[in-house]
C-alpha positions in Angstrom: 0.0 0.0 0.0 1.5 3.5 -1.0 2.2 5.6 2.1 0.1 9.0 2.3 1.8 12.0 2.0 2.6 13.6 5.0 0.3 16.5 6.5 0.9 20.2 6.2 3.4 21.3 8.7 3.0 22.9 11.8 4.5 25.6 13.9 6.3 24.0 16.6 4.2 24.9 19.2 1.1 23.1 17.8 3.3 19.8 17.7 1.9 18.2 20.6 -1.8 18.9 19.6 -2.1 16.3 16.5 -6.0 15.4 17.3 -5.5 12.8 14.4 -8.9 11.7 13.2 -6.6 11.0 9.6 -3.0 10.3 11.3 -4.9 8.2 13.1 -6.3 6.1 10.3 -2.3 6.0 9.0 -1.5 4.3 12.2 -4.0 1.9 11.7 -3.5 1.2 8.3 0.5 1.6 8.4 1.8 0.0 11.4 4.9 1.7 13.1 5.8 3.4 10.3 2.9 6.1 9.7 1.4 9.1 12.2 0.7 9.8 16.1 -2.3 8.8 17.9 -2.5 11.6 20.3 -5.1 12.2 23.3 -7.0 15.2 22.1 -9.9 16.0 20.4 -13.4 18.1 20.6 -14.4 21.8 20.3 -17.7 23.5 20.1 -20.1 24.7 22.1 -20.6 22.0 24.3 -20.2 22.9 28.2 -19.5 19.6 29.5 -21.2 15.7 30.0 -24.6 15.1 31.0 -24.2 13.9 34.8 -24.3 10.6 35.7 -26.7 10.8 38.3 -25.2 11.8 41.7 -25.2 14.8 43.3 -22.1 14.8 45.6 -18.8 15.6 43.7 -16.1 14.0 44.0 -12.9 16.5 44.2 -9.4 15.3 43.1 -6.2 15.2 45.0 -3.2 16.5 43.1 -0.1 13.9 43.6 3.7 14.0 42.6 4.7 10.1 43.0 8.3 9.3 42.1 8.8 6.1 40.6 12.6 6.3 39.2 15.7 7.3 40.5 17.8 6.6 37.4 17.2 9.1 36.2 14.7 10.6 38.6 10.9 10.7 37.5 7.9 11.7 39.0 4.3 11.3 37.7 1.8 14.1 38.4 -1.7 11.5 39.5 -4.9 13.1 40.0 -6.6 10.9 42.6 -10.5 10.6 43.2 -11.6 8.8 46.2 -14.9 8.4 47.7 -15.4 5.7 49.7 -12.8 2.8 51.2 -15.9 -0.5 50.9 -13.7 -2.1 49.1 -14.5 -1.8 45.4 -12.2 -1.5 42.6 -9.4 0.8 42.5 -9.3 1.8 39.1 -6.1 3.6 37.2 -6.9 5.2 33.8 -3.8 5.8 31.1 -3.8 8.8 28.7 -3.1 8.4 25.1 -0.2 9.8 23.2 0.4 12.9 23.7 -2.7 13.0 26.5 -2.3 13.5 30.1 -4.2 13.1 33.4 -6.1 16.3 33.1 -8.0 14.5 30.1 -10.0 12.1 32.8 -11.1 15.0 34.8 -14.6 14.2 34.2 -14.6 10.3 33.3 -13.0 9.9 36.9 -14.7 11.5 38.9 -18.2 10.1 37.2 -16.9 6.0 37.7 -16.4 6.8 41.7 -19.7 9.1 42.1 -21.4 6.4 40.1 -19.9 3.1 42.5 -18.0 1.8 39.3 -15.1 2.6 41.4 -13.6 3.0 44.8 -10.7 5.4 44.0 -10.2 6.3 40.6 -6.3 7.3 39.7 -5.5 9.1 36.6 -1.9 9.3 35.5 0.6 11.1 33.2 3.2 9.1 32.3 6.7 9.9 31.7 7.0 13.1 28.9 3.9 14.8 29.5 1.7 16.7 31.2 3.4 17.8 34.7 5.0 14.8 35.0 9.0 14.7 34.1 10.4 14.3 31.0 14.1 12.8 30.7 15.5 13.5 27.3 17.1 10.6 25.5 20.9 10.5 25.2 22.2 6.9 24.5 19.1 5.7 21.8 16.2 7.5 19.9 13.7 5.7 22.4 15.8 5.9 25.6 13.8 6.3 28.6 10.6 5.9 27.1 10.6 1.9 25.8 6.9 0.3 27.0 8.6 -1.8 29.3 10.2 1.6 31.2 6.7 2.5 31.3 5.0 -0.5 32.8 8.0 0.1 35.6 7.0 3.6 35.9 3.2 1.8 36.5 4.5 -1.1 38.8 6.9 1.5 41.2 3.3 3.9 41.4 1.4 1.6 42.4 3.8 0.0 44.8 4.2 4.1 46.3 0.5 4.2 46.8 0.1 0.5 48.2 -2.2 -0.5 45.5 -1.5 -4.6 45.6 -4.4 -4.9 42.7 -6.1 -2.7 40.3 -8.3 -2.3 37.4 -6.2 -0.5 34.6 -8.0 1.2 31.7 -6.3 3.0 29.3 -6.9 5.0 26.1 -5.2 4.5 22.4 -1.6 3.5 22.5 -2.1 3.0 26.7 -3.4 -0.1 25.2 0.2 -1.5 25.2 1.1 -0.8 28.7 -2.4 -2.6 29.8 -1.5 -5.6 28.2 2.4 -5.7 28.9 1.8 -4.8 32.9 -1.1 -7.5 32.9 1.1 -9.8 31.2 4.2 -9.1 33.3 1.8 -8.9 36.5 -0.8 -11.1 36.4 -1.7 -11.3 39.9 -1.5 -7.6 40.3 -4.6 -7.1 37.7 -8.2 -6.9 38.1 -9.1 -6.2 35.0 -8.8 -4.2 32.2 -10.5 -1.4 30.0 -9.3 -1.1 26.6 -10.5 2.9 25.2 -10.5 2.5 21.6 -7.0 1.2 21.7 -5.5 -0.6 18.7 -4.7 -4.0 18.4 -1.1 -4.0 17.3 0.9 -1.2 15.9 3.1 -3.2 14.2 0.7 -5.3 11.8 -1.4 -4.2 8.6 -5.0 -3.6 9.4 -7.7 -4.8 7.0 -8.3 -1.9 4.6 -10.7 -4.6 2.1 -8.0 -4.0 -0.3 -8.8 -0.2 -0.4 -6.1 2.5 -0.4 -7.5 5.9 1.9 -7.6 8.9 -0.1 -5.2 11.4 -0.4 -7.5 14.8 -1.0 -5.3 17.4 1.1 -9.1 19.2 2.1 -9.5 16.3 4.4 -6.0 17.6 6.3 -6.7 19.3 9.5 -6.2 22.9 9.5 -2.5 23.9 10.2 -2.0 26.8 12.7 -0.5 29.9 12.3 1.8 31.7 14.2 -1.5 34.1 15.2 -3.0 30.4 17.3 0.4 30.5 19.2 0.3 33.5 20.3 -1.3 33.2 23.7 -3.0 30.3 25.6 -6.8 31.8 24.5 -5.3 31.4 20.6 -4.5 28.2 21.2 -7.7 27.0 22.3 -9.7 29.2 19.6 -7.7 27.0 17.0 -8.6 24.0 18.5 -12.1 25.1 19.2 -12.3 26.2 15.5 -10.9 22.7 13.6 -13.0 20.4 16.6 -16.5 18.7 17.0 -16.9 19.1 20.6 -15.5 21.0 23.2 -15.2 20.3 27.1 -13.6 21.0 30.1 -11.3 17.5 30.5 -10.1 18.9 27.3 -9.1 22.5 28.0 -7.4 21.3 31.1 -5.6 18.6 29.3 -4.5 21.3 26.6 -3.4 23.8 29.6 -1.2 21.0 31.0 0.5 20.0 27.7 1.4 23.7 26.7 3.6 26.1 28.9 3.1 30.1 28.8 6.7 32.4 27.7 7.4 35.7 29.1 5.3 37.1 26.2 2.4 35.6 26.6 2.8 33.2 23.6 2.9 29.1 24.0 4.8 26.3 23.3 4.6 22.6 24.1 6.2 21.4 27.5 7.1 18.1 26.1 10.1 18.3 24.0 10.1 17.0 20.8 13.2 14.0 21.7 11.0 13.0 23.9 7.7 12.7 22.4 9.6 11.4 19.0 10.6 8.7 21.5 7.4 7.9 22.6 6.4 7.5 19.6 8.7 5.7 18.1 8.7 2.8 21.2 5.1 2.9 21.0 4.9 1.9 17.3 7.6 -0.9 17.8 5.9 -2.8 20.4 4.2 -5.8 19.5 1.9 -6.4 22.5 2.0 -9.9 23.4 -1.7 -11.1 24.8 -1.2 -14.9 25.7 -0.3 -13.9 29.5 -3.1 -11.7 29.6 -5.6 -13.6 32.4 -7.5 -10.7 33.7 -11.3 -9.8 32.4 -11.2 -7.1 30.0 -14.0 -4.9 28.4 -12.8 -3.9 25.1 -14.4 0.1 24.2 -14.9 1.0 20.4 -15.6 4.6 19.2 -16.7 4.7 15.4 -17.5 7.8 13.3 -20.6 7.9 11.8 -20.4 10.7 9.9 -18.2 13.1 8.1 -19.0 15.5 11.1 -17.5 12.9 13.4 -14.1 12.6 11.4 -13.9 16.0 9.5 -16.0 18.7 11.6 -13.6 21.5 10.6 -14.5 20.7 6.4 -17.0 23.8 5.0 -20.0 22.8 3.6 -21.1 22.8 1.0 -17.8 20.4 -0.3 -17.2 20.0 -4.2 -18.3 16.8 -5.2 -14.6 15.2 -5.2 -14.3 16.2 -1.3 -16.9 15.1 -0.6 -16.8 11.8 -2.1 -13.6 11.4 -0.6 -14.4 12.1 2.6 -17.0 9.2 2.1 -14.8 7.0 1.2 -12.3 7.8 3.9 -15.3 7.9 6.3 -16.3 3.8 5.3 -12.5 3.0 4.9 -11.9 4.1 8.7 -15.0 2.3 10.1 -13.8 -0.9 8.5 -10.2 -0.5 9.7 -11.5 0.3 13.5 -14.3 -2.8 13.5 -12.2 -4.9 12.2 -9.3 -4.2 14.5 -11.3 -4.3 17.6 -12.4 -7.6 16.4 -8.2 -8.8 16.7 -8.4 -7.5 20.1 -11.4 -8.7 21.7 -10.4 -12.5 20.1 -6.9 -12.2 21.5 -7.9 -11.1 25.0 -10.7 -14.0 25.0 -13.9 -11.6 25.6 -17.0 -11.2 25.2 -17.2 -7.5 27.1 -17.3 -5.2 24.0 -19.3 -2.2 24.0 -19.3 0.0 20.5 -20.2 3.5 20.2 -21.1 5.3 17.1 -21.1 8.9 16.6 -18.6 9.7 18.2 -14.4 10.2 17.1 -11.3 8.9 18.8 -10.2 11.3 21.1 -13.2 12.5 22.6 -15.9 9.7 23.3 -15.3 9.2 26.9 -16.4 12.7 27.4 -19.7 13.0 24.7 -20.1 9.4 25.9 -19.5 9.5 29.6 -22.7 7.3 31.1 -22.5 4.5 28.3 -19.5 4.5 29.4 -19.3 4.0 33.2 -22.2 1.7 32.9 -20.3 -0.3 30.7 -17.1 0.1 33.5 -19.9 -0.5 36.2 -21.4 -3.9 34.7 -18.1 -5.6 34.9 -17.6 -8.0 37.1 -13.6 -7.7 38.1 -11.6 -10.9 39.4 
């Protein structure tokens, strides 16, 4: 299959802000080789999630844990805790380029609504407020899966947690199943968030190459949407579906503020080439994999779902390759999740339509803790 061409490029501080609804696809249909599958998503007018229901809420606790010494590393945790009866303690992974901040409202909704005991959400190693190690001696120094399954394993050994639920969104998919693997006893269960299969392998296209009609590109930035904090999120408001508050403060965290006002990304670009990189090398292995797992799928229905910032009306070719695309992508993601639910031996799927990658947990929030909430953990 030919690869696509790459996408417009971007000032540098928009880098960290690929909400790839089409890089996306190029994972999928590429393996290692093709684009990022960031955490990101939504803009609109949307003020937040429908509650779930209860009326107390549940405020977070902001924790540094330090879970390396060579060199040192320490995660910043958000940590939700309602009640000690001895339900699940549940620890939710951002994807690529995501961190905790994007669970602000997911978390707090699973303990409020008894899916959960105490609900942990983490950002890993290179993003968010946690720290970021550059590489020195390899391209993926520092940031190989198995570094951060250790990251996982010394965090939960600092908070005492001797078993836990771990759910994790996109590419987190590979630290669920190498930690369950590695740790068997140490797992609950798992929550897979759209995550892909394997990185590594060619997905099933039908024999169908995507599109390559540069209208479908997400809108590249200007130097103007760097200029302060509010420009940044006006861009992303602009090119987005859906907009919410988990969002915003998963943007604020990812970006820091220079002496004149303007913005850049606080995660390097070593490091998150790294990430990357180690990401899209691992081939997750799920024959040690014991624990029950609920497998999530978010599909786009519509060309609103995967293209909202397109103008209508489109010329004909657009738009019929935006269809295209559009039928292309849903094949890709059902059939993928397919792989994943066979290889983890489950039944536990629950599909959501209408809805896009990066922001389903949030547009979807009750579908999804009931989902959470029906499991039945070991």
């Amino acid at each position: 299959m030919p690869r696509p061409s790459p996408s417009t490029v971007r000032p540098h501080w928009a880098n960290p802000l690929h909400f790839q609804r089409r890089d996306l696809l190029r994972a999928v249909l590429l393996g290692s080789a093709a684009g990022l599958a960031a955490c990101g998503g939504g803009g609109g007018g949307n003020a937040g999630p429908a509650p779930i229901g209860n009326d107390l809420p549940v405020a977070a606790t902001d924790r540094r844990v330090k879970v390396s010494t060579t060199p040192d590393v320490s995660l910043q945790v958000r940590d939700w805790q309602r009640s000690d009866d001895g339900g699940p303690v549940l620890v939710l992974l951002a994807g690529l380029g995501g961190n905790a901040r994007c669970f602000d409202s997911l978390a707090p909704a699973l303990v409020a609504a008894g899916a959960a005991s105490r609900v942990l959400a983490v950002s890993r190693r290179g993003y968010g407020l946690s720290d970021k190690p550059l590489p020195v001696k390899s391209a993926t120094q520092h940031y190989e899966v198995d570094t951060l399954v250790d990251d996982l394993t010394a965090l939960c050994d600092a908070l005492g947690l001797t078993r836990v639920v771990l759910g994790g969104h996109s590419i987190a998919g590979n630290e669920l199943t190498r930690f369950a693997g590695r740790f068997p006893e140490r797992v609950r269960g798992l929550v897979y968030l759209d995550t892909t299969f394997d990185y590594t392998k060619d997905a099933d296209t039908g024999g169908e190459d995507p599109p390559l009609n540069r209208r479908l590109d997400e809108p590249a930035p200007t130097p103007e949407d760097g200029r302060s904090m509010k420009a940044a999120i006006a861009y992303l408001r602009r090119k987005s579906k859906n907009w919410w508050p988990a969002l915003e403060a998963n943007l604020r965290d990812a970006l820091e503020v220079q002496a004149d006002g303007s913005v850049r990304p606080n995660t390097p670009d070593a490091v998150e080439t790294a990430m990357d990189t180690a990401a899209h090398r691992f081939s997750p292995d799920y024959r040690p994999v014991r624990a029950p797992a609920l497998v999530v799928s978010a599909l786009p229905f519509d060309q609103r779902d995967l293209f909202p910032w397109l103008e209508r009306p489109l010329d004909a070719q657009t738009g019929q390759d935006a269809a295209d695309f559009l039928r292309i992508f849903r094949r890709v993601r059902r059939a993928d999740a397919d792989r994943l639910a066979t290889a983890l031996q489950t039944s536990h799927r629950l599909t959501l339509d209408h809805c896009n990658h990066t922001d389903f947990f949030m547009e979807r929030e009750a579908e999804v803790v009931r989902a959470i909430q029906s499991m039945r953990w070991a």
